[in-house]
VEXDRENDREN-67812 format. One record per residue (C-alpha): residue number from 1; residue in three letters; x, y, z. Coordinates in steps of 0.02 Angstrom, whole numbers, padded with zeros to 5 digits. Layout:
// residues N
{n=NUM	res=ALA	east=X	north=Y	up=Z}
...
***
This chain:
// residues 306
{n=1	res=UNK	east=00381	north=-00386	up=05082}
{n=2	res=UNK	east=00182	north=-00392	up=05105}
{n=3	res=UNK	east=00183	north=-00258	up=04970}
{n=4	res=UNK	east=00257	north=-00373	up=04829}
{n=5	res=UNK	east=00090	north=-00498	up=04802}
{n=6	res=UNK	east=-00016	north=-00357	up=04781}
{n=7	res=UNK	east=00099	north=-00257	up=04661}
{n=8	res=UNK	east=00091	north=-00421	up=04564}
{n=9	res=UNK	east=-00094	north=-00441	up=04551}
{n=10	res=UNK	east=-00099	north=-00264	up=04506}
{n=11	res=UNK	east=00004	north=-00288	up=04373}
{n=12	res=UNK	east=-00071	north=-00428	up=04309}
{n=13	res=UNK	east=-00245	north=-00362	up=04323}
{n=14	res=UNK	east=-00200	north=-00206	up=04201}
{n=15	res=UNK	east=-00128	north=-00312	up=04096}
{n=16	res=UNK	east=-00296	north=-00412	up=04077}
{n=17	res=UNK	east=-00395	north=-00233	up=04050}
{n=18	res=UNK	east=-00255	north=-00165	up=03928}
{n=19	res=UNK	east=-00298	north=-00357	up=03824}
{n=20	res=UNK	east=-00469	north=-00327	up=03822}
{n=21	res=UNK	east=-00466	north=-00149	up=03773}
{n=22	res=UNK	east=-00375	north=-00205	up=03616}
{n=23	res=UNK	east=-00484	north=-00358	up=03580}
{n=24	res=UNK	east=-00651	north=-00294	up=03603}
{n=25	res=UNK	east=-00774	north=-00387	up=03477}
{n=26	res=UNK	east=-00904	north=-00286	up=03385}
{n=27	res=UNK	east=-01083	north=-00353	up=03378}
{n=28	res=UNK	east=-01141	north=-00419	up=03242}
{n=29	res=UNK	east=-01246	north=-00328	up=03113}
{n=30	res=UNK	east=-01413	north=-00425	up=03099}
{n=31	res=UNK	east=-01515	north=-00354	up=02971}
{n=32	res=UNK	east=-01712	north=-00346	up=03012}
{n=33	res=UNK	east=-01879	north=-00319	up=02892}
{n=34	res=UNK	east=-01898	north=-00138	up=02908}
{n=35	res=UNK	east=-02062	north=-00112	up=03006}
{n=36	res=UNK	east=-02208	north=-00016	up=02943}
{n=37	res=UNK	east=-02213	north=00163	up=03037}
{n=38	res=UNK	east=-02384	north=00190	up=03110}
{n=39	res=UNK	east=-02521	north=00261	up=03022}
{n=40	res=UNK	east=-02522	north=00450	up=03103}
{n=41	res=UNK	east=-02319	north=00436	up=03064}
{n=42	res=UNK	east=-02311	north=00391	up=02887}
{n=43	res=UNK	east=-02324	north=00538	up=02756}
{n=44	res=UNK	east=-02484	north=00562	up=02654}
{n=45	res=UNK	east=-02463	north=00481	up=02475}
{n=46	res=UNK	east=-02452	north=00602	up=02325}
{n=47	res=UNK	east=-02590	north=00661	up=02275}
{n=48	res=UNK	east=-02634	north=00637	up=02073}
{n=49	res=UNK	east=-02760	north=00772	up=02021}
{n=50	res=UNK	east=-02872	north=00688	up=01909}
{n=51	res=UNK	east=-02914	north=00762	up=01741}
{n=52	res=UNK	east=-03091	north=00876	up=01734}
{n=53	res=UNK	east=-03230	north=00806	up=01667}
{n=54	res=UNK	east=-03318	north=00842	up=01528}
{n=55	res=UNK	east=-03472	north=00930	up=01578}
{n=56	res=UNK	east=-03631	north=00892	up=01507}
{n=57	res=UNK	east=-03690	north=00976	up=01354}
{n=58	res=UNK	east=-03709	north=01152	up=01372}
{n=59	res=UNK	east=-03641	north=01160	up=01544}
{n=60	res=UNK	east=-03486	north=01229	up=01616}
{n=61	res=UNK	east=-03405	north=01180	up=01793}
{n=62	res=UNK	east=-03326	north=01355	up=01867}
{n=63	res=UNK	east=-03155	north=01308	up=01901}
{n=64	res=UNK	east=-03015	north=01400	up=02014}
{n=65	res=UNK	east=-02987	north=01578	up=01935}
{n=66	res=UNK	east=-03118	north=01584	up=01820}
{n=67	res=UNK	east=-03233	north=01765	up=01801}
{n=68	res=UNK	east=-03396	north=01746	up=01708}
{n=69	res=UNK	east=-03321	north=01858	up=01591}
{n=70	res=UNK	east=-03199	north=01763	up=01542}
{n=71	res=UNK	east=-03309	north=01601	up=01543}
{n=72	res=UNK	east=-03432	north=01715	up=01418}
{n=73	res=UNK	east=-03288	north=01743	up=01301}
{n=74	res=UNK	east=-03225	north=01558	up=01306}
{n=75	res=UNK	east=-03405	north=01509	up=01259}
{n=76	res=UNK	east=-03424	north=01645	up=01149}
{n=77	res=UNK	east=-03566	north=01703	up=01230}
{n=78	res=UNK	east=-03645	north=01878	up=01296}
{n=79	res=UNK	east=-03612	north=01873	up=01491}
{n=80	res=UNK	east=-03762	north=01957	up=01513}
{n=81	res=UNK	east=-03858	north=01793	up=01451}
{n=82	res=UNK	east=-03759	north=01685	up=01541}
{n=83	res=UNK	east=-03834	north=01790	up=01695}
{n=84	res=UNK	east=-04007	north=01772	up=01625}
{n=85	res=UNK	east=-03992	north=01597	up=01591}
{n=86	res=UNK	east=-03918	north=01545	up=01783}
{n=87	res=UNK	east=-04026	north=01679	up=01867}
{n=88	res=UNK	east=-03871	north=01752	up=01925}
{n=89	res=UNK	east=-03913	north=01914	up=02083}
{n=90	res=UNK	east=-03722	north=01951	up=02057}
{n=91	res=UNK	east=-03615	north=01924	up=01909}
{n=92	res=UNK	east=-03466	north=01951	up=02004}
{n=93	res=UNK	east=-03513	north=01795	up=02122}
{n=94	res=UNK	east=-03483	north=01656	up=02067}
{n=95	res=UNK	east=-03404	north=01492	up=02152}
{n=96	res=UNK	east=-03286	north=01346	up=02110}
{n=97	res=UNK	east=-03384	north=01190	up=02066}
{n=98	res=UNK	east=-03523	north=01280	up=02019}
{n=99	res=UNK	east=-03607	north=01233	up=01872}
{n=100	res=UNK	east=-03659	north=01351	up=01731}
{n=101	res=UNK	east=-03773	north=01364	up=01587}
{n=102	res=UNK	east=-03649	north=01413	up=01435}
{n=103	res=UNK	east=-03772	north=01368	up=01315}
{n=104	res=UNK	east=-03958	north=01428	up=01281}
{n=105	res=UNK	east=-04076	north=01272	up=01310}
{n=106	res=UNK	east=-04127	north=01198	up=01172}
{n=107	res=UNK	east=-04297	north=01168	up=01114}
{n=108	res=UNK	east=-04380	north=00975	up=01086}
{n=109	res=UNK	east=-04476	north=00985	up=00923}
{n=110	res=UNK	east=-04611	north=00864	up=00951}
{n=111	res=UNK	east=-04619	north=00724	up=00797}
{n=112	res=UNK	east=-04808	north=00688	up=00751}
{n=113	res=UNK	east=-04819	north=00528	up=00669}
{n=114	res=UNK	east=-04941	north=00547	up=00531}
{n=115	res=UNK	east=-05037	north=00390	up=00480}
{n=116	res=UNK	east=-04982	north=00284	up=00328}
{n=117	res=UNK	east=-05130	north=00246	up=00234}
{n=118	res=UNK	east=-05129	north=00058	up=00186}
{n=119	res=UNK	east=-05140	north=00000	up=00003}
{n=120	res=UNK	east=-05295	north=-00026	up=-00100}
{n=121	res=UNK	east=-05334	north=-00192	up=-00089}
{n=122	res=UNK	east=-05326	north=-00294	up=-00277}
{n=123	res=UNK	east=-05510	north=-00313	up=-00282}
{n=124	res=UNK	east=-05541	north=-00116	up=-00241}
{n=125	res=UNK	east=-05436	north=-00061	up=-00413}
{n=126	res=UNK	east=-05541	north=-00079	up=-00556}
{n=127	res=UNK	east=-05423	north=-00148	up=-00704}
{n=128	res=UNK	east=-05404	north=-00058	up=-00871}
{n=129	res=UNK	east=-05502	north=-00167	up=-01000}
{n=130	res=UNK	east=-05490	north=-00051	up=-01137}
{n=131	res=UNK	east=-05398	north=00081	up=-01192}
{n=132	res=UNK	east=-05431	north=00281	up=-01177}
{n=133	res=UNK	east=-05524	north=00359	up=-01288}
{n=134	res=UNK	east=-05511	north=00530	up=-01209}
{n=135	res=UNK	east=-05328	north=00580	up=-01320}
{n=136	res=UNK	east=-05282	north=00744	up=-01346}
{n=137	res=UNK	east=-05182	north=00823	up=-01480}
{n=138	res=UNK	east=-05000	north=00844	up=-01407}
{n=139	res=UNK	east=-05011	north=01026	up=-01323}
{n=140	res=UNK	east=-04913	north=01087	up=-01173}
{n=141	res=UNK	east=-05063	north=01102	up=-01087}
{n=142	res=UNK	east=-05101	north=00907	up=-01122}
{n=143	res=UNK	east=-04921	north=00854	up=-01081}
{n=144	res=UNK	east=-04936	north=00937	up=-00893}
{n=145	res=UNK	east=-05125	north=00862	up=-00871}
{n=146	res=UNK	east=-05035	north=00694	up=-00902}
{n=147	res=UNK	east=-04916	north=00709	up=-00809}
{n=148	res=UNK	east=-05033	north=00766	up=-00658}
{n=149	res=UNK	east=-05123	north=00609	up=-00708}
{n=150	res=UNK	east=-04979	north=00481	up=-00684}
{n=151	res=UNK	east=-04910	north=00548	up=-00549}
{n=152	res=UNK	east=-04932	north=00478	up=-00392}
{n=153	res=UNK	east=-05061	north=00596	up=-00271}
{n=154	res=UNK	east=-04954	north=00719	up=-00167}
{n=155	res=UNK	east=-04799	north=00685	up=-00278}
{n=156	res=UNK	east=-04703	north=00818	up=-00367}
{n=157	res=UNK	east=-04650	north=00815	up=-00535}
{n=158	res=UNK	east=-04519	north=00921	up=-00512}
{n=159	res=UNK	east=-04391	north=00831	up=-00401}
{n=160	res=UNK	east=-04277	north=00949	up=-00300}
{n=161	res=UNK	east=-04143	north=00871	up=-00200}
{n=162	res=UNK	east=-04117	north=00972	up=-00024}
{n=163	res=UNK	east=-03985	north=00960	up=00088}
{n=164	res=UNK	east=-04055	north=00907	up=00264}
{n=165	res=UNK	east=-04092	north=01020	up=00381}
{n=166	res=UNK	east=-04082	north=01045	up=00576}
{n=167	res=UNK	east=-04266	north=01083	up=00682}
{n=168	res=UNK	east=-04216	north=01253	up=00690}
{n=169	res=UNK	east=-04226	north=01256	up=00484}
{n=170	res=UNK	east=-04032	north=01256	up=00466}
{n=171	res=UNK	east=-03928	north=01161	up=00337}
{n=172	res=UNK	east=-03862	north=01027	up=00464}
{n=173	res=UNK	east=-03677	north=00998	up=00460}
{n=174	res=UNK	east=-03558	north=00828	up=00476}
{n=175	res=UNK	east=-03512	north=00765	up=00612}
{n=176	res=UNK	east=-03340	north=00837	up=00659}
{n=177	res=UNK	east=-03361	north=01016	up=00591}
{n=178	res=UNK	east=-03377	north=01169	up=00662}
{n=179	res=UNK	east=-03550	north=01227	up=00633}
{n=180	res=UNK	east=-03557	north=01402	up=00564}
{n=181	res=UNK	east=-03712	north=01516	up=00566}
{n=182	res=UNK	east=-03801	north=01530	up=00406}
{n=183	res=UNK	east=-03722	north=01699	up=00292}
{n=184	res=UNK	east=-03542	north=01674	up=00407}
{n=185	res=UNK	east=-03465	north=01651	up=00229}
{n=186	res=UNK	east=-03544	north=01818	up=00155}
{n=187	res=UNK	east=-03480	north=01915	up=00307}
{n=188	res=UNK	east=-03329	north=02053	up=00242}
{n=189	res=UNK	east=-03185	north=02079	up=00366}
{n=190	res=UNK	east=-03046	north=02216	up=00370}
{n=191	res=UNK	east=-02900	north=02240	up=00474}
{n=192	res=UNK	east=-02940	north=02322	up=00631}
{n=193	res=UNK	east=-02770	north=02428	up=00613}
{n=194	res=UNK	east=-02625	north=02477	up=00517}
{n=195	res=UNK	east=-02465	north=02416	up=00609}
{n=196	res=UNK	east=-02340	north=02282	up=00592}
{n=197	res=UNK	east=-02392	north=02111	up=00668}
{n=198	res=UNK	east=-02268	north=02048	up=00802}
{n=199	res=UNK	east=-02348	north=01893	up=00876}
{n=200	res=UNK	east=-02428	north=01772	up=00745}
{n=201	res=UNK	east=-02606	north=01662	up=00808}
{n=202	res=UNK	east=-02545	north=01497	up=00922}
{n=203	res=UNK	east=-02686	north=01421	up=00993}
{n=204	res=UNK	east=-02588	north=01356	up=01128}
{n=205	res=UNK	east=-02495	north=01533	up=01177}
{n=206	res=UNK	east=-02573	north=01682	up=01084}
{n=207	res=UNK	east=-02758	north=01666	up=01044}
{n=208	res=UNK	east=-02755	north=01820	up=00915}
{n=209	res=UNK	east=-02621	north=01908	up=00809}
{n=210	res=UNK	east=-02516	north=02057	up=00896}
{n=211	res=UNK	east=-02533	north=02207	up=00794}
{n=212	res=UNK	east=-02399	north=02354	up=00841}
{n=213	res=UNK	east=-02435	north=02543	up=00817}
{n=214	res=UNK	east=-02450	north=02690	up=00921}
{n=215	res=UNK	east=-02525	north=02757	up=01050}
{n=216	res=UNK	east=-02712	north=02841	up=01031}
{n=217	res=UNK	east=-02690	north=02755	up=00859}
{n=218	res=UNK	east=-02855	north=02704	up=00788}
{n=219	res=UNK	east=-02936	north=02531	up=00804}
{n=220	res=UNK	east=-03101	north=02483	up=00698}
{n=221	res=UNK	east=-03212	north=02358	up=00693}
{n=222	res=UNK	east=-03152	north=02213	up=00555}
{n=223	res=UNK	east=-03332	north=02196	up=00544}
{n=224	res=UNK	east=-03496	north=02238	up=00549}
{n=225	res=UNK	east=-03585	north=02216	up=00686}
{n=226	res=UNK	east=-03655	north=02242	up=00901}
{n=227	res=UNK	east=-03546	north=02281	up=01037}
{n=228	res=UNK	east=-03555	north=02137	up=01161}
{n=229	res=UNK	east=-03444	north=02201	up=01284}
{n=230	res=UNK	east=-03348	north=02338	up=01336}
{n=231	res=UNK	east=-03237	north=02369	up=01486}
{n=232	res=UNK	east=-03080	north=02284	up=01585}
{n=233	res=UNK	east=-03161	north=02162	up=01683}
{n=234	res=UNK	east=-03054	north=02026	up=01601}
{n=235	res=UNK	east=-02889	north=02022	up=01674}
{n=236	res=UNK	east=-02734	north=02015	up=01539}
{n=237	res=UNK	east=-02844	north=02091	up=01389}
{n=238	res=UNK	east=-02850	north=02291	up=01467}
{n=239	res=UNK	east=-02962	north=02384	up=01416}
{n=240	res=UNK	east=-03062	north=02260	up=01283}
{n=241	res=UNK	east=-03196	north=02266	up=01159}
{n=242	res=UNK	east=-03291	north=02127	up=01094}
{n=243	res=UNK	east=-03390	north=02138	up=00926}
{n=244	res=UNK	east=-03525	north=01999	up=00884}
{n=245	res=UNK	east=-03555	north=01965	up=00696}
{n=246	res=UNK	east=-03663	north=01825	up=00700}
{n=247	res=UNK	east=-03723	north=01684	up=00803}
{n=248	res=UNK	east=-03547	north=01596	up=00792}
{n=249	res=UNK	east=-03424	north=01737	up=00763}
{n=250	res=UNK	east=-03346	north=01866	up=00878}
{n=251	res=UNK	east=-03190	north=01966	up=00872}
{n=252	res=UNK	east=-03106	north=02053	up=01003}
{n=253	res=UNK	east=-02990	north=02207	up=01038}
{n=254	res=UNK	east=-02886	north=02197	up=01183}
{n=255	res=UNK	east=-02740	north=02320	up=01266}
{n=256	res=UNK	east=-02861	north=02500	up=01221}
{n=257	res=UNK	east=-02785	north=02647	up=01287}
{n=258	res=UNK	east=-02979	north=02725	up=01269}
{n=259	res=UNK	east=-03149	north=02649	up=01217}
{n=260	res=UNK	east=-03258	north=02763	up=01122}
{n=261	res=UNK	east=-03415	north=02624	up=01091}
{n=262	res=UNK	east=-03544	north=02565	up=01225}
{n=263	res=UNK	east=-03614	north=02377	up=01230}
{n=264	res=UNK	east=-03759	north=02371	up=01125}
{n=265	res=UNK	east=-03702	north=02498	up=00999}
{n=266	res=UNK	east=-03716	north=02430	up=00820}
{n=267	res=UNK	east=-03560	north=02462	up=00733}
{n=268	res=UNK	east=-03530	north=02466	up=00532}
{n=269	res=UNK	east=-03368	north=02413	up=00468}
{n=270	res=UNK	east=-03212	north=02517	up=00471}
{n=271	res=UNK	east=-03290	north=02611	up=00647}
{n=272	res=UNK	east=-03179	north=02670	up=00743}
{n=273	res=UNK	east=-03214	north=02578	up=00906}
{n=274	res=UNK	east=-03056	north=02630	up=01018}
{n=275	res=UNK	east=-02902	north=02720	up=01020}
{n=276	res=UNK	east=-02744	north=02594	up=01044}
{n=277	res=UNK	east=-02628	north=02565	up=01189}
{n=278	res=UNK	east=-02535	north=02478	up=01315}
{n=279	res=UNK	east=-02689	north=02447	up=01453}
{n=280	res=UNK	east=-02616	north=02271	up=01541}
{n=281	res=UNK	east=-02496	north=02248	up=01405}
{n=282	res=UNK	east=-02286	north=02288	up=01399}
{n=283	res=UNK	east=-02319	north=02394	up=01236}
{n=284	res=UNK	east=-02416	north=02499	up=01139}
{n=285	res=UNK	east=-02518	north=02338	up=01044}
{n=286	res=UNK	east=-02684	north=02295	up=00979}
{n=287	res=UNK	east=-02709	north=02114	up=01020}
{n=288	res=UNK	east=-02854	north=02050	up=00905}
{n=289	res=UNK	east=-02926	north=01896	up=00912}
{n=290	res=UNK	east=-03078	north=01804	up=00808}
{n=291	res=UNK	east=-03174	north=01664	up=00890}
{n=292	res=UNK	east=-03289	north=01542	up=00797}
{n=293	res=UNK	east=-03418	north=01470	up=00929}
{n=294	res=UNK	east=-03310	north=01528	up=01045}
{n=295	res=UNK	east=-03144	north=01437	up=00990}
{n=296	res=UNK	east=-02994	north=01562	up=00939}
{n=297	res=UNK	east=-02966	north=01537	up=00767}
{n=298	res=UNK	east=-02826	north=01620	up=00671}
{n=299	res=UNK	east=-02880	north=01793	up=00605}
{n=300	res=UNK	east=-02781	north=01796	up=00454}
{n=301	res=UNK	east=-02890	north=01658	up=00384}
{n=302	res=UNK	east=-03042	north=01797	up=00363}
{n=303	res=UNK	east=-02912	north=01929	up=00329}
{n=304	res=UNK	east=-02882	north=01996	up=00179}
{n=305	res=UNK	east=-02704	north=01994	up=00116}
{n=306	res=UNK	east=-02601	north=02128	up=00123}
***
């Protein structure tokens, strides 16, 4: 009988745990300001890579990748001055952020002022009272010793308008244009090969034309004349020649299975200069490219048709 309280407290007491296992309240969701991680935890902002500056006229930055080859043919410039001019001990050393002469240094042409005489004063000119009385019968002769007369001293009878010119003695050009080296005009081009072309000039994805032919075909100079370079030292062109014309115009010959001209050679045009091929390139190609001041222009403008 002693037995009968507790089985009733038991009983009650699991039924108070059974009630509370069914009623059990969830906390409520409080929602907080989201705290700021600390400093060494939170992840480094994106970093925006700021657009190069322009360097300084006649100055180049080296950037990541560059050769001084390549920075040579992008300025259209012998690499060998670009040594010269930066007083380079190795060609093949140069470092990002380093900044190169592209440019030869130009000269300051002094400006003398020369005096300007002042004006006779009225009372120094004598006035003309009376008329001549040295006339001539009309002559040539007497028409140019008038005119030498009248004119004013230092003056020249024989007006010619000029266009302007730089210091250097050069017809200056607008502002805008590309400058071009005086005779660039007389200068005769010719295809550098026979062949079919199968990439046309893009400035933005092929700097030349594409010619296709085969291989040990031959590939001349499209014009006359000095080899600036010759070798592979610029990676994607193979083995590559460069020709320069004048002071503003190069061509190029890229993908050579052999060269058969050494820099400095003059060349005339229509010279065999190398044999084509596939050097760095998925075909047998001649990639040929013209540059004006060292911008790729498209060939086919100094082309002739064909």
């Amino acid at each position: 009988m002693k037995q009968a309280p507790r089985l009733a407290l038991l009983t009650i007491f699991l039924g108070l745990v059974a009630g509370c296992s069914t009623t059990t309240r969830q906390a409520p969701v409080v929602e907080r300001p989201a705290t700021q991680a600390p400093a060494h935890t939170r992840p480094a902002p994106a970093r925006v890579e700021e657009a190069p500056k322009q360097d300084e006229r006649g100055m180049y930055t080296v950037r990541k990748g560059d050769t001084l080859l390549r920075i040579a043919l992008d300025f259209g410039q012998n690499y060998r001055d670009l040594v010269t001019w930066n007083n380079l001990a190795n060609p093949d050393d140069i470092k990002v952020g380093q900044v190169l002469r592209v440019n030869p240094v130009e000269r300051a042409t002094a400006v003398t002022t020369q005096p300007v005489p002042m004006p006779p004063s009225a009372g120094s000119v004598p006035r003309k009272t009376e008329p001549r009385a040295d006339k001539k019968p009309y002559s040539e002769t007497a028409v140019a010793d008038a005119r030498k007369d009248t004119a004013p001293s230092g003056a020249r009878t024989d007006a010619v308008i000029a266009a302007p010119t730089s210091a250097a003695g050069n017809a200056t050009v607008a502002a805008g244009s590309t400058a071009a080296s005086p005779g660039d005009e007389k200068l005769s081009w010719m295809w550098p090969s026979d062949g079919r072309i199968i990439a046309t000039f893009d400035e933005g994805r092929n700097k030349g034309i594409d010619i296709a032919g085969k291989m040990g075909q031959q590939v001349v100079a499209a014009g006359a004349g000095k080899v600036m370079y010759a070798g592979s030292g610029i990676r994607g062109y193979g083995n590559l020649v460069i020709v320069k014309h004048s002071n503003s115009l190069l061509s190029a010959y890229a993908h050579n299975r052999k060269i058969v001209v050494k820099e400095g050679d003059n060349v005339a045009k229509g010279q065999m200069i190398a044999e084509m091929g596939d050097s760095d390139a998925d075909l047998v190609k001649l990639h040929f490219e013209i540059r004006q001041q060292g911008k790729p222009v498209d060939p086919t403008r100094f082309l002739p048709g064909r």
